[in-house]
N, CA, C and O of each residue as an XYZ file, in Angstrom:
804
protein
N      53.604    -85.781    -98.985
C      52.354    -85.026    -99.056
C      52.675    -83.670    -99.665
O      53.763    -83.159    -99.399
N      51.905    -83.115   -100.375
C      51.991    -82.061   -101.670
C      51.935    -80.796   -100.423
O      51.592    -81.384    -99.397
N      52.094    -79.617   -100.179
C      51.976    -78.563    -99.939
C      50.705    -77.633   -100.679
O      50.368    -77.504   -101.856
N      50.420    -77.322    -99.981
C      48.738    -76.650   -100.646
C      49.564    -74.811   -100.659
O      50.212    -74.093    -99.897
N      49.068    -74.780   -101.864
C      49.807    -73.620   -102.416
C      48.246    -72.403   -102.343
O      47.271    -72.817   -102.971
N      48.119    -71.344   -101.787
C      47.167    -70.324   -101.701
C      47.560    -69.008   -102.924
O      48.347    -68.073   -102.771
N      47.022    -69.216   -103.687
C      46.964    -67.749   -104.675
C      46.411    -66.171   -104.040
O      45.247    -66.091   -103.648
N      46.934    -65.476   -104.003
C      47.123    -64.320   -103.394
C      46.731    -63.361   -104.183
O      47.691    -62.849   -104.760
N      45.383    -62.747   -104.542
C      45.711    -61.217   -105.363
C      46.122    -60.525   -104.454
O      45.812    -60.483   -103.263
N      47.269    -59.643   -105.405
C      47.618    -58.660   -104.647
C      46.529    -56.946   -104.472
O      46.559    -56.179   -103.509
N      45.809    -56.826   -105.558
C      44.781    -55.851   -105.323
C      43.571    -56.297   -103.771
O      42.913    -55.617   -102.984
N      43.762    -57.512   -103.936
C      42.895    -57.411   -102.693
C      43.737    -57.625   -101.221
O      43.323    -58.087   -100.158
N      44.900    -57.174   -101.539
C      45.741    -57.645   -100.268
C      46.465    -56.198    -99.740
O      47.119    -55.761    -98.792
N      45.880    -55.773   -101.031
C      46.067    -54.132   -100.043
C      44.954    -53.221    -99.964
O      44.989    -52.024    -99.682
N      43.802    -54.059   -100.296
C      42.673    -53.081   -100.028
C      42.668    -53.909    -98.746
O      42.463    -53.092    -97.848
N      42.795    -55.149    -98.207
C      42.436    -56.017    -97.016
C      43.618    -54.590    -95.797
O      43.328    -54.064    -94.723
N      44.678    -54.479    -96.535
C      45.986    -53.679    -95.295
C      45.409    -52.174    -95.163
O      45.349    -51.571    -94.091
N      44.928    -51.574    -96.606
C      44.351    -50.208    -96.240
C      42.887    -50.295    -95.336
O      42.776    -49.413    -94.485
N      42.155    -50.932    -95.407
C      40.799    -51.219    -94.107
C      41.996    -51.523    -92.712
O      42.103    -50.688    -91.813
N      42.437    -52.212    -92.717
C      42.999    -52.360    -91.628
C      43.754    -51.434    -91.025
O      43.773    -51.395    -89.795
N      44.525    -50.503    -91.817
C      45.073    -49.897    -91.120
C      44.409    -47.913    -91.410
O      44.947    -46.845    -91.116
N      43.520    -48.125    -91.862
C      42.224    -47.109    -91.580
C      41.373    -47.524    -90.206
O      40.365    -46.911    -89.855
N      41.884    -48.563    -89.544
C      41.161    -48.514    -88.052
C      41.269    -47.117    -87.156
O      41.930    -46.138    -87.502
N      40.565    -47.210    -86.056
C      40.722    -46.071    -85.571
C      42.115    -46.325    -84.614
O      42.884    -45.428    -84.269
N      42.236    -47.656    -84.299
C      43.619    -47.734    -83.449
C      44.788    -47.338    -84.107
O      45.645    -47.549    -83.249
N      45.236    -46.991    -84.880
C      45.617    -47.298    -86.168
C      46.044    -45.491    -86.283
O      47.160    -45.081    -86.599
N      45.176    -44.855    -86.034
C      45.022    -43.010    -86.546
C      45.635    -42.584    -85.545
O      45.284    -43.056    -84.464
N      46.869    -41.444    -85.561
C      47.763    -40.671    -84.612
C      46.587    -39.901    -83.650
O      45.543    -39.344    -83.989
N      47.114    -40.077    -82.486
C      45.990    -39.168    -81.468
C      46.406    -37.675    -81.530
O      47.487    -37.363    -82.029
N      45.688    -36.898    -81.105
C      45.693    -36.141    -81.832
C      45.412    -35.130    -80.150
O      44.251    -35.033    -79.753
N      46.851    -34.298    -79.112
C      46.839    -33.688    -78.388
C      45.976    -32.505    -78.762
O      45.750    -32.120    -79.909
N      45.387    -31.821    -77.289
C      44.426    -30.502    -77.310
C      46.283    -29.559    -77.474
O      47.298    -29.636    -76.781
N      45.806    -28.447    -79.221
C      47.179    -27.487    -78.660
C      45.896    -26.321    -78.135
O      44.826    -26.376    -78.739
N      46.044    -25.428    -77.155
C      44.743    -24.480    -77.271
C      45.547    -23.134    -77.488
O      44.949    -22.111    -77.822
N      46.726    -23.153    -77.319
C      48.082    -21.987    -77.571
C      48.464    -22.139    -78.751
O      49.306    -21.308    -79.090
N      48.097    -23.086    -79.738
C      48.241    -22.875    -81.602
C      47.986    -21.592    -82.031
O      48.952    -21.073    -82.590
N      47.008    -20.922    -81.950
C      46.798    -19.668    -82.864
C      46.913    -19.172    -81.851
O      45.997    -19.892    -81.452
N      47.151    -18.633    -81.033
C      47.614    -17.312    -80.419
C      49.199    -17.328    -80.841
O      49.614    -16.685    -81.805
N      49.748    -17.859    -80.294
C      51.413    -18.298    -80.813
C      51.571    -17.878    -82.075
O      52.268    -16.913    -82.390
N      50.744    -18.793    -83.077
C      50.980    -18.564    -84.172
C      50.693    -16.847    -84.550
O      51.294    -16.350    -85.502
N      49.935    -16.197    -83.894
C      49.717    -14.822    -84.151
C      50.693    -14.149    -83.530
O      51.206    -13.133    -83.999
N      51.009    -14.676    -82.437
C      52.888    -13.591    -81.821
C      53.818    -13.591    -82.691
O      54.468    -12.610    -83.055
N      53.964    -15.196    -83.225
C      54.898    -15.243    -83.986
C      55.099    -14.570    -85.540
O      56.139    -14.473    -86.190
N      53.878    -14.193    -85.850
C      53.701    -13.504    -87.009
C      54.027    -11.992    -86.710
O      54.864    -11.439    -87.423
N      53.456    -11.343    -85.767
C      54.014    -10.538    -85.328
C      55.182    -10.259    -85.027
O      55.547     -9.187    -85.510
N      56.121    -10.920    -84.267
C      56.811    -10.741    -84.255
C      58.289    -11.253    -85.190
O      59.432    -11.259    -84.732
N      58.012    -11.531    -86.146
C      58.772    -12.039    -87.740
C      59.564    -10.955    -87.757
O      60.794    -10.966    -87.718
N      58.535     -9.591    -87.840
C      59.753     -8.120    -88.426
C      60.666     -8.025    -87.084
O      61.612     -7.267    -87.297
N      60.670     -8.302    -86.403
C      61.388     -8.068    -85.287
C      62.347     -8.564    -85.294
O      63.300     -7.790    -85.210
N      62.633     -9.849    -85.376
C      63.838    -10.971    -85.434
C      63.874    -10.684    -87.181
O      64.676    -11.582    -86.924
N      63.855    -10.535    -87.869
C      64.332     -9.639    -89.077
C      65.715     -9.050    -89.125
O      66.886     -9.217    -89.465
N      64.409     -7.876    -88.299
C      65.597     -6.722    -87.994
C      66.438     -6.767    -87.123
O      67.235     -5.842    -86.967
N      66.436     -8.058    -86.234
C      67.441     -8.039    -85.073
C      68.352     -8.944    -86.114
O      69.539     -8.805    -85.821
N      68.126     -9.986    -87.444
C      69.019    -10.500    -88.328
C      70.019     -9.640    -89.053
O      71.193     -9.813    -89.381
N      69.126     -8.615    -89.198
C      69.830     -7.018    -90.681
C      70.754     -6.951    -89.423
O      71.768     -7.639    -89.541
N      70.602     -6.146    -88.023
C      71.312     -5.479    -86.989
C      72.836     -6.513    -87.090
O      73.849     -6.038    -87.604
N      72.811     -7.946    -86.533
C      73.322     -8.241    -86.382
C      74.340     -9.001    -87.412
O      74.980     -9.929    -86.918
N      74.594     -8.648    -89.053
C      75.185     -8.714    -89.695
C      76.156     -7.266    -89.891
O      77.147     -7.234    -90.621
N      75.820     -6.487    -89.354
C      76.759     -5.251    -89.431
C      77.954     -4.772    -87.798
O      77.660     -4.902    -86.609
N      78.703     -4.460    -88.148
C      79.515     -3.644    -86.892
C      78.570     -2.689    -86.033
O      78.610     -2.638    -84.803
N      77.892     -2.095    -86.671
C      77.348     -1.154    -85.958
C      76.257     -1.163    -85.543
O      75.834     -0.230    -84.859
N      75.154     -2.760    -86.011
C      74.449     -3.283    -85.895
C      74.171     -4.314    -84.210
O      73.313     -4.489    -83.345
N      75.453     -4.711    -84.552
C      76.243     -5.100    -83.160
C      76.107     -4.287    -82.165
O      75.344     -4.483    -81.219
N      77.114     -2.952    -82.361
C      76.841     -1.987    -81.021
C      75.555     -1.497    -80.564
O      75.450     -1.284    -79.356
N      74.271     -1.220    -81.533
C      73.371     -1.007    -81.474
C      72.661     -2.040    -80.411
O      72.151     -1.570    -79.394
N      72.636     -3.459    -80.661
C      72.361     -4.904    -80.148
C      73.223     -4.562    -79.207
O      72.698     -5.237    -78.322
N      74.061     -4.094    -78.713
C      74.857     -4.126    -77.684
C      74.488     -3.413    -76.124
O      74.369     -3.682    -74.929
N      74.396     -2.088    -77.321
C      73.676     -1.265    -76.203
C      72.336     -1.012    -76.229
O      71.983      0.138    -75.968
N      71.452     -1.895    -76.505
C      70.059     -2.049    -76.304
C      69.862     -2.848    -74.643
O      69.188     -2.490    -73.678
N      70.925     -4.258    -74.872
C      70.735     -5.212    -74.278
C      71.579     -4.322    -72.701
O      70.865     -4.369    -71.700
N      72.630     -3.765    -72.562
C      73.389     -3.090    -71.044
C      72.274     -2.144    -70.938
O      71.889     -2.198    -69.770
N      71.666     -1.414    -71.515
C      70.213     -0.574    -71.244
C      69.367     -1.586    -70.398
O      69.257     -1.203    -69.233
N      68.792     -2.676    -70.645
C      68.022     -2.952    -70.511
C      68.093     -3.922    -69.146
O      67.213     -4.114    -68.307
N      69.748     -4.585    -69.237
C      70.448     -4.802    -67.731
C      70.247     -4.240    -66.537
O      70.039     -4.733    -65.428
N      70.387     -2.531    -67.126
C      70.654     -1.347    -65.753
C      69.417     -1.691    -65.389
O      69.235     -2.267    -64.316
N      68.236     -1.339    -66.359
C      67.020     -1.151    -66.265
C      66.504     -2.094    -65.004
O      65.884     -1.708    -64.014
N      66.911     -3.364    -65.304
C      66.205     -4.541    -64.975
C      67.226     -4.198    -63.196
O      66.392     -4.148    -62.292
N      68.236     -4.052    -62.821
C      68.753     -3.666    -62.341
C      68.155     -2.715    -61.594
O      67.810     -2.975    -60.442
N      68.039     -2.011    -61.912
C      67.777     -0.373    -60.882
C      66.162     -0.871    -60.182
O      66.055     -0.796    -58.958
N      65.138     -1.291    -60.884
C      63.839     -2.006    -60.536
C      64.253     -2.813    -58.991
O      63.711     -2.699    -57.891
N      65.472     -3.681    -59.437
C      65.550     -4.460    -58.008
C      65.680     -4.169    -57.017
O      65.107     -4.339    -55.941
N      67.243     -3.244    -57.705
C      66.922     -2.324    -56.568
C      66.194     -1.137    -55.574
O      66.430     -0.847    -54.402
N      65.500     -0.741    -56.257
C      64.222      0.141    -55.786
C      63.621     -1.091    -55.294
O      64.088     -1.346    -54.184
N      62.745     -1.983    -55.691
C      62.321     -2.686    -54.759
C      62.771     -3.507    -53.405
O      62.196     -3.754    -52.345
N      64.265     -3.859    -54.021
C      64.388     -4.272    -52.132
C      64.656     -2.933    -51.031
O      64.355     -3.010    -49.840
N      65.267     -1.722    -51.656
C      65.025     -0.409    -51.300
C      63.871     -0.120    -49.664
O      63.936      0.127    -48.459
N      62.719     -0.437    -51.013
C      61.238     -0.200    -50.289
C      60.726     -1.268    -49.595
O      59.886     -1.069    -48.718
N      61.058     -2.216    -49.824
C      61.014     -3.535    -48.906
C      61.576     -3.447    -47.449
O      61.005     -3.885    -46.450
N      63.159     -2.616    -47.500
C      63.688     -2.526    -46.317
C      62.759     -1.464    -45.305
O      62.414     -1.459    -44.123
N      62.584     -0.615    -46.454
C      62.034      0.076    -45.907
C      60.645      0.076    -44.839
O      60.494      0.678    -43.776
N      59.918     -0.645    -45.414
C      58.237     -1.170    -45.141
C      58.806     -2.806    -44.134
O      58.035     -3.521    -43.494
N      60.009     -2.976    -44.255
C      59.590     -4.470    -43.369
C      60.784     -4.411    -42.245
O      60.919     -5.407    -41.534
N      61.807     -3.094    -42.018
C      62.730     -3.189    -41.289
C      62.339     -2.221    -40.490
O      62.175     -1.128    -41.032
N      62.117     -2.307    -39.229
C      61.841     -1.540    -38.127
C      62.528     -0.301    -37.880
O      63.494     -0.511    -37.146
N      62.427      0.750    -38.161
C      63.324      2.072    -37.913
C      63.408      2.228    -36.840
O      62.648      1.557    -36.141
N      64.281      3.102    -36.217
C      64.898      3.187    -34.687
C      63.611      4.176    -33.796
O      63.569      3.995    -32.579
N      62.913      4.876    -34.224
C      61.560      4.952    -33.994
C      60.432      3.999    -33.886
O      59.437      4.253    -33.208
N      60.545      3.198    -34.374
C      59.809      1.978    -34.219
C      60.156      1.045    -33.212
O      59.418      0.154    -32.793
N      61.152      1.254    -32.894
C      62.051      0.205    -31.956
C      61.570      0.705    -30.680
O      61.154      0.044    -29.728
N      61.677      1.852    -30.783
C      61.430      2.674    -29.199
C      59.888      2.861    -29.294
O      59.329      2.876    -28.197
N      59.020      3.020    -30.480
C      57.540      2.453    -30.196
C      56.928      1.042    -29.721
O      55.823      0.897    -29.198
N      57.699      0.211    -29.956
C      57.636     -1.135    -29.752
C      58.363     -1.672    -28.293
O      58.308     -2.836    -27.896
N      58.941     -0.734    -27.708
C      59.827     -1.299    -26.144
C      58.258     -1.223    -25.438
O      57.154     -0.683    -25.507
N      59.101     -2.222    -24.702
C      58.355     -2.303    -23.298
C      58.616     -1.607    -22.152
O      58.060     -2.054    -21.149
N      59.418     -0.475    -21.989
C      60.140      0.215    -21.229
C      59.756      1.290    -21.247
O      59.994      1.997    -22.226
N      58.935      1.833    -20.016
C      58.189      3.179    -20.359
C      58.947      4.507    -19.992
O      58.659      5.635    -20.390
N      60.221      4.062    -18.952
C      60.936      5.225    -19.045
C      62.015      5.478    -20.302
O      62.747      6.468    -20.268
N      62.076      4.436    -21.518
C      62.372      4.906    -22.304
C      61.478      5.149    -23.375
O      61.847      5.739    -24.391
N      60.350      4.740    -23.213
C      59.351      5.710    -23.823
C      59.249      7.025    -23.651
O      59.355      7.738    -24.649
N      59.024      7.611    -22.373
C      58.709      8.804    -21.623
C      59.972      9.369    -22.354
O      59.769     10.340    -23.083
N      61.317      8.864    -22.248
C      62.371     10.285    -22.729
C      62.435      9.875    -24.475
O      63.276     10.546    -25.073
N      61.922      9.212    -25.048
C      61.540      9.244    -26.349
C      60.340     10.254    -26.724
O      60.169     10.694    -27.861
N      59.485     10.579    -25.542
C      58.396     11.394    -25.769
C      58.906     13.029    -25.734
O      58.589     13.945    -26.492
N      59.707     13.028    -24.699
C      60.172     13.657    -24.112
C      61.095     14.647    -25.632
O      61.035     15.803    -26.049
N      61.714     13.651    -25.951
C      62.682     14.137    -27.346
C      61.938     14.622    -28.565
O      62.214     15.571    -29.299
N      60.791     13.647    -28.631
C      59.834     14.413    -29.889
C      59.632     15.713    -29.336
O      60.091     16.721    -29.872
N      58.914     15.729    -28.208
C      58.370     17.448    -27.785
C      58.968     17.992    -28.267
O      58.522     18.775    -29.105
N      60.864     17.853    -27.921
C      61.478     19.089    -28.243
C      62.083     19.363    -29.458
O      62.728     20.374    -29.732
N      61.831     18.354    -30.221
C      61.531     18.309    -32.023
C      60.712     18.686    -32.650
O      60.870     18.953    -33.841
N      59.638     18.812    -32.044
C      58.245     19.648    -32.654
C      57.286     18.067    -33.073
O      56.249     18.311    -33.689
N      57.467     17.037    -32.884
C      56.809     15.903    -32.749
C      56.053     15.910    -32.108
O      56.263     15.220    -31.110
N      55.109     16.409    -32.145
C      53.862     17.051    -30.974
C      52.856     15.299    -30.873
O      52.619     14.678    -29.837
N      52.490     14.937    -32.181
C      51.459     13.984    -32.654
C      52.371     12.484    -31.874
O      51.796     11.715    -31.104
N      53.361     12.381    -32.150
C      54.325     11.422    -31.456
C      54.475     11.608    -29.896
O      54.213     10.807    -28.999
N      54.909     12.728    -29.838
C      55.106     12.753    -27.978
C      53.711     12.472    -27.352
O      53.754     12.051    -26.196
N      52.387     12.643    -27.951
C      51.208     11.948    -27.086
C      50.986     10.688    -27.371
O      50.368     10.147    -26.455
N      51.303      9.747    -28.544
C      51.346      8.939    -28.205
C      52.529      7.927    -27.676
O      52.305      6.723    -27.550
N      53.423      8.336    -27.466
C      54.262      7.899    -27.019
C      54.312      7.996    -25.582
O      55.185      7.222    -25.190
N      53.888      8.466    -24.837
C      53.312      9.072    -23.587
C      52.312      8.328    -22.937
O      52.327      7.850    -21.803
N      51.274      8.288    -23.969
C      50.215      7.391    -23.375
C      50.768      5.868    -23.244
O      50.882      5.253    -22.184
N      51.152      5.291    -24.810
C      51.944      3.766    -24.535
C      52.265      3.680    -23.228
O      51.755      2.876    -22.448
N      53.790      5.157    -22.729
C      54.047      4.578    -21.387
C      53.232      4.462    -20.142
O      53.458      3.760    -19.156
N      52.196      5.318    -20.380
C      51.385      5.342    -19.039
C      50.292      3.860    -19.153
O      49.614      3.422    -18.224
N      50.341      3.522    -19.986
C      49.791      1.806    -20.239
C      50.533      0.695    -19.707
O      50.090     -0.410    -19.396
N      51.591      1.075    -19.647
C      52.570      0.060    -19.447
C      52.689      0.636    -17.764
O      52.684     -0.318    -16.986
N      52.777      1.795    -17.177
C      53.314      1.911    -16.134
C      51.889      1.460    -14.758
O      51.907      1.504    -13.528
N      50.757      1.035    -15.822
C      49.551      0.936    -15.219
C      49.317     -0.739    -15.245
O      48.668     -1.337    -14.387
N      50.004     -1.398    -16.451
C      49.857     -2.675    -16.332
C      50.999     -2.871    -15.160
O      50.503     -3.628    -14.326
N      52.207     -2.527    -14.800
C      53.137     -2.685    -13.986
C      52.441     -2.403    -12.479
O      52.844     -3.044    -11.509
N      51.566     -1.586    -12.370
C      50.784     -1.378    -11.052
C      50.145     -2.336    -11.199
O      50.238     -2.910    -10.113
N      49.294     -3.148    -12.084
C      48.138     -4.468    -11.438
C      47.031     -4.136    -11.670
O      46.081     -4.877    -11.416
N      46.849     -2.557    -12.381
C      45.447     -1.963    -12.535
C      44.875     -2.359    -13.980
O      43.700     -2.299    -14.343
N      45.841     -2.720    -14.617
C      45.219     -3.715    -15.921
C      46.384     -4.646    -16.568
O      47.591     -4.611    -16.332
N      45.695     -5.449    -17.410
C      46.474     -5.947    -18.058
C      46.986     -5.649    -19.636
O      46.561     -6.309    -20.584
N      48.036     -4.475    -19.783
C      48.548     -4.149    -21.024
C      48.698     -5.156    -22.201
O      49.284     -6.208    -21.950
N      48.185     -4.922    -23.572
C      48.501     -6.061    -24.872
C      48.535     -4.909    -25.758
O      48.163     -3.748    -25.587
N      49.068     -5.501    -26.744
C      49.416     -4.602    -28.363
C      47.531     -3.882    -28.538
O      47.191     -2.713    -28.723
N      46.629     -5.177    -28.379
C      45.115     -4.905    -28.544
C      44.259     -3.897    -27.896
O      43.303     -3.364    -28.459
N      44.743     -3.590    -26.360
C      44.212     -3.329    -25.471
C      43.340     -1.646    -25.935
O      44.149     -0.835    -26.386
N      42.471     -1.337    -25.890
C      41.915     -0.367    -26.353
C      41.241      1.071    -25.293
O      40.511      1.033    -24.303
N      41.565      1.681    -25.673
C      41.107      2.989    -24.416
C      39.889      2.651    -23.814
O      39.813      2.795    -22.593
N      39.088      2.301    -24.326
C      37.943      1.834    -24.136
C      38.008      1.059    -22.691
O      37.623      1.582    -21.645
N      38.557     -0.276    -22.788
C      38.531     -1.470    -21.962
C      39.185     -0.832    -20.722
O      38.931     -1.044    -19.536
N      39.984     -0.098    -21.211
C      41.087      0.665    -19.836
C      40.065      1.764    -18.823
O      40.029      1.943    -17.606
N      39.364      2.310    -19.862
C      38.403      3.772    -19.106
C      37.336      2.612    -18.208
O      37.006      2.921    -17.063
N      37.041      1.818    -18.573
C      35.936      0.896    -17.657
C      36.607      0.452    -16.772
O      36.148      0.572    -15.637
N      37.678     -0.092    -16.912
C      38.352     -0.632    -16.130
C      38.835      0.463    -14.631
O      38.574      0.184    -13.461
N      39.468      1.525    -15.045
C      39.765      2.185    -13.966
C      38.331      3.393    -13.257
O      38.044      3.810    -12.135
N      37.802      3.561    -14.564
C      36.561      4.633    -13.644
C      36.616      6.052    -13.606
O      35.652      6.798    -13.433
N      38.666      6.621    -13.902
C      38.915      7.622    -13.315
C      38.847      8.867    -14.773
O      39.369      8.651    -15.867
N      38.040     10.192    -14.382
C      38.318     11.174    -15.522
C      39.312     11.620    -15.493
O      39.292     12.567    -16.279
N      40.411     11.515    -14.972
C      41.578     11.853    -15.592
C      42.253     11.324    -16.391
O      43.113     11.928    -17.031
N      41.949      9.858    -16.536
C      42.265      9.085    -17.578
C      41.039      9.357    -18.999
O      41.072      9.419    -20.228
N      40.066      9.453    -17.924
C      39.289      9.605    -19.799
C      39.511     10.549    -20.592
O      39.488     10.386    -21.812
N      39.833     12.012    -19.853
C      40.414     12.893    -20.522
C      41.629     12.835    -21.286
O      41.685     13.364    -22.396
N      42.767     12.132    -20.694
C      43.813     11.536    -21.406
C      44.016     10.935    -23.299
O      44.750     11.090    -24.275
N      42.524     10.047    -22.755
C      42.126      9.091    -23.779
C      41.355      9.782    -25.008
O      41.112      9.612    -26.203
N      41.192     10.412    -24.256
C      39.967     11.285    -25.591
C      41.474     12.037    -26.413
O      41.828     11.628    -27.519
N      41.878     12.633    -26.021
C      43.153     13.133    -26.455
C      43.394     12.090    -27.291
O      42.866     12.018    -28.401
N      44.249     11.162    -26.800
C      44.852      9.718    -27.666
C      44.319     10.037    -28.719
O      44.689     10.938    -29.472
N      42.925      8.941    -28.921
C      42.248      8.591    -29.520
C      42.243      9.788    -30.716
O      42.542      9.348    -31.825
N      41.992     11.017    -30.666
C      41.588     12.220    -31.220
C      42.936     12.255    -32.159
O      42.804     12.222    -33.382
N      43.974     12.308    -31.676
C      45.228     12.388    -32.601
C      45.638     11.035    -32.780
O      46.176     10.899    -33.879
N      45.574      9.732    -31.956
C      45.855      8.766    -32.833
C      44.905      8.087    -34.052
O      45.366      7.274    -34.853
N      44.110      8.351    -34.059
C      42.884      7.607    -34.766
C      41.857      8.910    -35.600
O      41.596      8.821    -36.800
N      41.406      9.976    -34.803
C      40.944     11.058    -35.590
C      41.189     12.019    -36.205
O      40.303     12.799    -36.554
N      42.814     12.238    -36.562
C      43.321     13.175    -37.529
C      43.165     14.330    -36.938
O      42.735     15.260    -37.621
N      43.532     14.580    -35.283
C      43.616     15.827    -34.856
C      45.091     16.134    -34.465
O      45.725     15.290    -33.831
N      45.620     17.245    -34.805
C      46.946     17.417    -34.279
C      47.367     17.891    -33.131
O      46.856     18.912    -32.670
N      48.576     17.088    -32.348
C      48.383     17.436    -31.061
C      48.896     19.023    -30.941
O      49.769     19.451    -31.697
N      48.304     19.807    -29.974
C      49.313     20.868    -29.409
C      50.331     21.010    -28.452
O      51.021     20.055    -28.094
N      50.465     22.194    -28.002
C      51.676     21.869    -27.098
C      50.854     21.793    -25.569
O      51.363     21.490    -24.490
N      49.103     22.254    -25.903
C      48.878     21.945    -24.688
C      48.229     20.603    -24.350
O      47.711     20.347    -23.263
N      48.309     19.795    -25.364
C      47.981     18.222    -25.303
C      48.916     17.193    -24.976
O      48.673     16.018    -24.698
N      50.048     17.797    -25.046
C      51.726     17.211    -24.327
C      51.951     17.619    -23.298
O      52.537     16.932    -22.461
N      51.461     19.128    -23.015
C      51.599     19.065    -21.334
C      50.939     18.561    -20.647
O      51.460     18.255    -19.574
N      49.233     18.132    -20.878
C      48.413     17.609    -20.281
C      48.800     16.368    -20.337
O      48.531     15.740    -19.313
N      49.393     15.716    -21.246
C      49.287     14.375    -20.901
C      50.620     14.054    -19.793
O      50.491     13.118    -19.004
N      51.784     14.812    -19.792
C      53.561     15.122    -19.407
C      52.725     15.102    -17.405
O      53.174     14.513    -16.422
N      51.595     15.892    -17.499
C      51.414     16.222    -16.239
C      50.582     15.041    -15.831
O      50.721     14.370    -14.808
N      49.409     14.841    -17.095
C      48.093     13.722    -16.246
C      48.278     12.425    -16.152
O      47.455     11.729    -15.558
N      49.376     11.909    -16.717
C      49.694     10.746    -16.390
C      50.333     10.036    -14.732
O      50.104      8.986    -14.131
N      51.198     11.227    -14.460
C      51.911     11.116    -12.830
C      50.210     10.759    -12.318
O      49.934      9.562    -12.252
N      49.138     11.735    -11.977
C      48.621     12.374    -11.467
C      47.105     10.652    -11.704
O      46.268     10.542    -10.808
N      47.085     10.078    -12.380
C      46.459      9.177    -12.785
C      47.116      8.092    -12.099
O      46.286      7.187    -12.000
N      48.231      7.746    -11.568
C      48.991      6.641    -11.583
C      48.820      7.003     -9.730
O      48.716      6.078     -8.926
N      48.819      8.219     -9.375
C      48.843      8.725     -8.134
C      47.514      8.231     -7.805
O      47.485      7.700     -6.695
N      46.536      8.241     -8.353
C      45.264      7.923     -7.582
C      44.970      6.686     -7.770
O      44.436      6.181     -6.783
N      45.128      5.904     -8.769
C      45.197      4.409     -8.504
C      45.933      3.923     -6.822
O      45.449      3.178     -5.968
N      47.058      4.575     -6.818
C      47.504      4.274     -5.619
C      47.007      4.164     -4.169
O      47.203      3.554     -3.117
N      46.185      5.190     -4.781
C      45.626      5.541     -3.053
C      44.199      4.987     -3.009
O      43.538      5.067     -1.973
């Protein structure tokens, strides 16, 4: 049996491959760039730059120049860190004043108060004073002391004007920008005993 032989133009056998491969499956996809022209505008910009960092770095002295741009810019980057962990320690590490604001121990509050007075820490020795007389009042049963606890809740709580007088003080130099005197450290040095005395009785 003969073989059946098919004649082929070739003009129509590549207009048949160009339709075909003009499909759309066929066409490269085509990613979103949305950083094309901005890029492309840094990079134009910055052409003279890497230029001149090419001229620099064909010479000796071009070199040292490149040399000491880049240990400049080391220190630089350098000294930043350190200033910031600096101020970090500073703002997140408790100073030894803070330590003794933060005890729970009111007779070492009281001779922490005691030490500002005679530093001229006038604004510190009242509140440092009051803290302890908070604490030496939660230790009596007459309230219950927290970081929160507010003059307020305490003056209702006990009733007594010798404490409100106390408090108004506090409040006035801790919170209203009044500075204490020396007769707002004795009043408090004296009205605290004298507050703790009448709870008692």
């Amino acid at each position: 049996m003969a073989g059946v032989i098919f004649q082929v133009d070739p003009d129509e056998a590549r207009e048949e491959a160009r339709d075909i491969l003009g499909q759309r499956r066929f066409e490269p996809t085509r990613v979103p760039r949305p950083f094309e022209g901005p890029l492309e505008w840094l990079g134009d910009r910055l052409e003279p730059v890497g230029d001149l960092i090419g001229r620099l770095a064909d010479s000796w002295l071009g070199q040292l120049v490149l040399a000491a741009i880049t240990v400049a810019a080391v220190v630089m980057v350098t000294l930043l860190i350190v200033r910031r962990h600096r101020r970090g320690v500073a703002h997140g590490r408790p100073s030894r004043h803070h330590d003794v604001e933060r005890s729970l121990d009111p007779a070492r509050l009281e001779a922490a108060a005691d030490a500002a007075e005679r530093d001229g820490e006038l604004d510190r020795a009242v509140r440092l004073r009051f803290r302890a007389g908070l604490l030496r009042l939660d230790a009596a049963g007459a309230i219950r002391f927290r970081p929160s606890t507010t003059t307020g809740q305490v003056a209702r709580r006990l009733r007594l004007r010798r404490f409100d007088d106390l408090a108004l003080t506090f409040d006035g130099v801790a919170y209203g920008g009044k500075a204490a005197s020396a007769d707002d450290v004795a009043a408090a040095r004296a009205g605290w005993p004298r507050v703790l005395e009448e709870l008692r009785r």
